[in-house]
N, C-alpha and C positions, 0 to 999 in steps of 0.2 A: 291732642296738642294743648300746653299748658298756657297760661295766661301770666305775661310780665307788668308786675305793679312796681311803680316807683313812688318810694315816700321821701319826700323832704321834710325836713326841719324846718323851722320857725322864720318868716317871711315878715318884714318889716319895710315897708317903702317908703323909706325914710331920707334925708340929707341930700348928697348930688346925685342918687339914684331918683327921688320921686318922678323927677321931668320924666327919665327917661323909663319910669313907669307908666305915665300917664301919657307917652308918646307911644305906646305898646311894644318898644323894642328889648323883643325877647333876649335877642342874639346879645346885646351889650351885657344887659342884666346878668341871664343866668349862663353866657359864655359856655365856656369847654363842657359843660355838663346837659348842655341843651340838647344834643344829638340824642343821648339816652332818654331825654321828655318824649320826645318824638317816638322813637322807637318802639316805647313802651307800648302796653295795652290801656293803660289808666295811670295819671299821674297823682298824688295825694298832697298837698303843703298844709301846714297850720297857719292859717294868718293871725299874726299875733298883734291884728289893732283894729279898730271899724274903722269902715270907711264911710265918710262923713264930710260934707261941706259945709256943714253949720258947728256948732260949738256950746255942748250941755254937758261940759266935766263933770265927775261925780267928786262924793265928795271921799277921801281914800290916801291911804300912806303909799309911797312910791311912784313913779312915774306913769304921766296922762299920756296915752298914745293915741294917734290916729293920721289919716291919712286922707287924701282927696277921691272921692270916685270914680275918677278917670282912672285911675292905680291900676284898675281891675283889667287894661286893656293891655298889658304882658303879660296878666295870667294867662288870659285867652290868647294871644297869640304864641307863649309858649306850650299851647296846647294842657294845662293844667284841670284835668276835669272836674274834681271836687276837693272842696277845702273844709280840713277841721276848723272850729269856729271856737269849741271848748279851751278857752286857757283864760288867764288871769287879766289880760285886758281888753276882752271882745267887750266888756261895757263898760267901758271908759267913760264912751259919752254918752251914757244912759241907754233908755228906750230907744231914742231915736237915732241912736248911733249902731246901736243892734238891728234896727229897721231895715236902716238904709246899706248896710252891708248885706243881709239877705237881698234885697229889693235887686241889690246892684251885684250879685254874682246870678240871679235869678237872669235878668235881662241879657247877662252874657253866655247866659249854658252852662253857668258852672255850678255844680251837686253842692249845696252846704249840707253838714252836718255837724253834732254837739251843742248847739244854741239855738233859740227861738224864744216865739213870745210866753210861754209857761212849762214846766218842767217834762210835762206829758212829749209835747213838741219840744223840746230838748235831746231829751233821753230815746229817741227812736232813735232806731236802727237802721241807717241808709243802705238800700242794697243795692248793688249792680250788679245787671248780667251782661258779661261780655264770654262769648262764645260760647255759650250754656254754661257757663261757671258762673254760679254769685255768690258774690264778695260783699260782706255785710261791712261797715264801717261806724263803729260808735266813738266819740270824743269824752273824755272825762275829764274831770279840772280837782282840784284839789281846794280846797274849802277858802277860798282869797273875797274880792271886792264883785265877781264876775258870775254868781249865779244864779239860776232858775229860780223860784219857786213855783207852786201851784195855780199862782196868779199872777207873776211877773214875766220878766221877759232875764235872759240872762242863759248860761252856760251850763251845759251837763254837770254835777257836781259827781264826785269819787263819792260811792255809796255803795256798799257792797252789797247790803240787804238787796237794792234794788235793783245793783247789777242781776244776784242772781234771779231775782223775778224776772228783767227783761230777758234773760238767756232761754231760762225755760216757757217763755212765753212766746217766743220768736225762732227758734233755733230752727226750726223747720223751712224759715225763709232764705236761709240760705249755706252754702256749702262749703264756706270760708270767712270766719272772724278776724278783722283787723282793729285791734282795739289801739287807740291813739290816746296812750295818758300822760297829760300836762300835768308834771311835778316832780317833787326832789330838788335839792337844795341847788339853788346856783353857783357856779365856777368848780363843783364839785363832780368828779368823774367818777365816783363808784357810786351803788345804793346804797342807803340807809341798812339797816336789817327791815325795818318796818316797809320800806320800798319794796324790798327784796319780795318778803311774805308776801306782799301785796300784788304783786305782779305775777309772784308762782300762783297763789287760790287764781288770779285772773285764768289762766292757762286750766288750770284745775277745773274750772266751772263751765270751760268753752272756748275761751280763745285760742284763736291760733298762732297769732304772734300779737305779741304785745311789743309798744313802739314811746317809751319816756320822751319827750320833749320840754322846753323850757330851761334846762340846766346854761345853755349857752355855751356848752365845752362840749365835746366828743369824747364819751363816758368806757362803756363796756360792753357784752353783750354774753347773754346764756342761752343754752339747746335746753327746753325743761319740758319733759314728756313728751319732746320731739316736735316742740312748740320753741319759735324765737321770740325772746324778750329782748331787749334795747334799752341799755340802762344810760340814756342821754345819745341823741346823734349829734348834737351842734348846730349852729345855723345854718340855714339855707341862704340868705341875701336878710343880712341887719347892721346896717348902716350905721356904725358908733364909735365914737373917737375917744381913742387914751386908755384902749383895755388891755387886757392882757392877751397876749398870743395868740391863747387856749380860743379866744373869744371868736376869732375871726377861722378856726379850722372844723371842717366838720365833714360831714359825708353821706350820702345815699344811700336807703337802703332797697335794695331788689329785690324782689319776691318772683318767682317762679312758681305758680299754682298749677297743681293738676286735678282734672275732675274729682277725681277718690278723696281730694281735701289734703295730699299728700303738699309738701314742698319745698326749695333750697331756696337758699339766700346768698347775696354776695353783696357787699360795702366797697362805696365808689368814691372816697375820697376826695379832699378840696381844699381850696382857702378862698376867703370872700371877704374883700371890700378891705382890705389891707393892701394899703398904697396905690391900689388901683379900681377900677370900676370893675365890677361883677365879679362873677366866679371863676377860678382860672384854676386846675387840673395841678396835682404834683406832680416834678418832675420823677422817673421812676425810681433814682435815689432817696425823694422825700418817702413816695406814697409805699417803699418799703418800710423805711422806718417808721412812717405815722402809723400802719397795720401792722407790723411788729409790739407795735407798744400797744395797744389795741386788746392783740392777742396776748399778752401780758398780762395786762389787766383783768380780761376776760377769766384766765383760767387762776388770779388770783382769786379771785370773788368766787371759788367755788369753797373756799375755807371759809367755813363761820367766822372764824377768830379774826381773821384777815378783817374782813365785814367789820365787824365790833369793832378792833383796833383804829382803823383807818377813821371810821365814824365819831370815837371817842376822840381821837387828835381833832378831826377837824372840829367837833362842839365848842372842845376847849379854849381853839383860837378864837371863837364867834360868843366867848360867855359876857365877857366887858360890854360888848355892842350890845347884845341882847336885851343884859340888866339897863342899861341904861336905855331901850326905847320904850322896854315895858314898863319901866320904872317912870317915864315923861320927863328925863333928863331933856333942855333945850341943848344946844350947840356949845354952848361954852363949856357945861356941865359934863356932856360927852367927850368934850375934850379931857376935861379932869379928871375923867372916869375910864381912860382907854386902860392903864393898867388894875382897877375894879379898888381905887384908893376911897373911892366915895359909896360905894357899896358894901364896905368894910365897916365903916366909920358912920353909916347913918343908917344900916338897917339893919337888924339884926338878924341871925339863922333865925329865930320861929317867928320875923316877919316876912322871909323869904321862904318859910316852909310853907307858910298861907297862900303866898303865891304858886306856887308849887300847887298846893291842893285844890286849888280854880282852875289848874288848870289841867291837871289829870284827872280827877275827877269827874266820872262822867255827869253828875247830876249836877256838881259846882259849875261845871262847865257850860251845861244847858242854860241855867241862870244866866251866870256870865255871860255868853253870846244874846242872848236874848236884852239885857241890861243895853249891850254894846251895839 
């Protein structure tokens, strides 16, 4: 008899959901998609904020998250057994804001993993047996404001070197890899090509499905050596006004384990927190079309060119924005600079090639981050 995991996406309890976070009512929250929590063998979410009653913001470009520690009392009654902890703002609010998220899923029974107090306790590999199957689960995060070190407290970082050290150093513990990696571009539904690579070697070195989160949209997905990748599922329950469509639809993914490490999958469909509280099911007109376009998608991304092309549009609309933050354009400046009028006119190609060479360059690079 096989064992059903259910993974969600990206968990924010934030706006008029927190009360009813912190009132532990599952059934409002996560609505039509809650029968399947239950059902399941093991549930998996990323929580994508600490939770925290005091207030130590770091210092960081983009939005400071977090949440109150009551928050934690829908995960536990919607039955949610362990949460990835790996993404870009589990350290929002520092040390102590990474503490008390552990401290407080600890207190409830709920498994963390991908973050702790130093990289060693980061980068383990959380395993569960349920029915003599175990299911190994590591978080990864892509190199942002939120990581490990040797002697800090912070998030798994994407490192391949080390992934492949911990695989071969672990792989004996257990009989099924769920690797959950935070990254790729936001509002964007395909991979990179660099995503791409990087999620096949994952598959290639040991996983057995690999799960992108973070993008905020419901992406794509590939069969690769008989291994599922998940190229963005979309939110789970994130609470945000004035996005785009894409922002509020996303969907489940099921896994079906069997002892031999054998397994099928199937995508459960949704929208969240659009015009109404929680999660609420498509009707079967929507959730044809939403998994139509899905599989679309999907069996686009099996052309390279596809890949490249797609990739290359989307850079080009994000090249103005870019030059201007790395550039330290303020607010007005960026305004002037939406169509790249002041990028033209005050910097020239080989002092944008320098830039350019800081930042591919692996040794320029090392400098650079280190400087930064």
């Amino acid at each position: 008899m096989g064992v059903s995991v259910i993974i969600g996406g990206d968990v924010y309890p934030a706006g008029k959901h927190m009360a009813l976070f912190e009132q532990g009512d599952a059934e409002a929250i996560f609505g039509q998609v809650l029968p399947n929590f239950l059902e399941a063998d093991c549930v998996v979410v990323n929580l994508e904020c600490p939770l925290f009653d005091g207030n130590s913001p770091i210092v960081k470009n983009g939005p400071i998250l977090k949440a109150s520690t009551k928050c934690i009392n829908a995960l536990k009654s919607g039955q949610v057994k362990i949460v990835n902890l790996s993404n870009n703002h589990i350290l929002d609010q520092g040390e102590a804001g990474l503490r008390s998220t552990m401290d407080t899923c600890t207190r409830a029974g709920i498994i963390t993993f991908g973050a702790g107090p130093n990289l060693q306790a980061a980068r383990q590999i959380r395993v569960m047996s349920i029915q003599d199957i175990k299911i190994g689960f590591i978080g990864l995060s892509e190199h942002e404001f939120s990581l490990a070190t040797e002697e800090s407290w912070g998030a798994n970082p994407l490192d391949l070197i080390d992934y492949i050290r911990n695989i071969k150093a672990n792989s004996s513990e257990y009989d099924y890899l769920v690797v959950l990696l935070h990254g790729g571009s936001e509002h964007y539904p395909f991979p990179s090509p660099r995503l791409m690579e990087t999620c096949r070697f994952l598959v290639e070195e040991g996983a057995n499905a690999v799960v992108c989160q973070h993008s905020h949209c419901a992406g794509c997905y590939e069969e690769y050596l008989g291994s599922l990748i998940v190229y963005g599922q979309g939110n789970l329950l994130f609470d945000e006004l004035n996005q785009d469509h894409t922002f509020y639809e996303g969907f489940l993914v099921k896994l079906e384990i069997e002892k031999d490490g054998s397994s099928s999958f199937s995508l459960i469909p949704f929208e969240q927190c659009k015009n109404t509280f929680g999660v609420v099911m498509f009707s079967e007109e929507k959730k044809k079309e939403f998994i139509s376009t899905i599989n679309l998608r999907s069996k686009a991304i099996l052309s390279k060119n596809f890949v490249r092309e797609r990739w290359s549009d989307f850079c080009s609309k994000q090249r103005h924005r870019y030059f201007s933050t790395i550039l330290g354009h303020g607010r007005l400046l960026k305004r002037l600079n939406r169509n790249g009028i002041l990028t033209r006119i005050l910097y020239s190609k080989t002092a944008l090639a320098a830039v350019r060479n800081f930042v591919t360059c692996e040794s320029h690079r090392e400098v650079l981050e280190k400087i930064l």
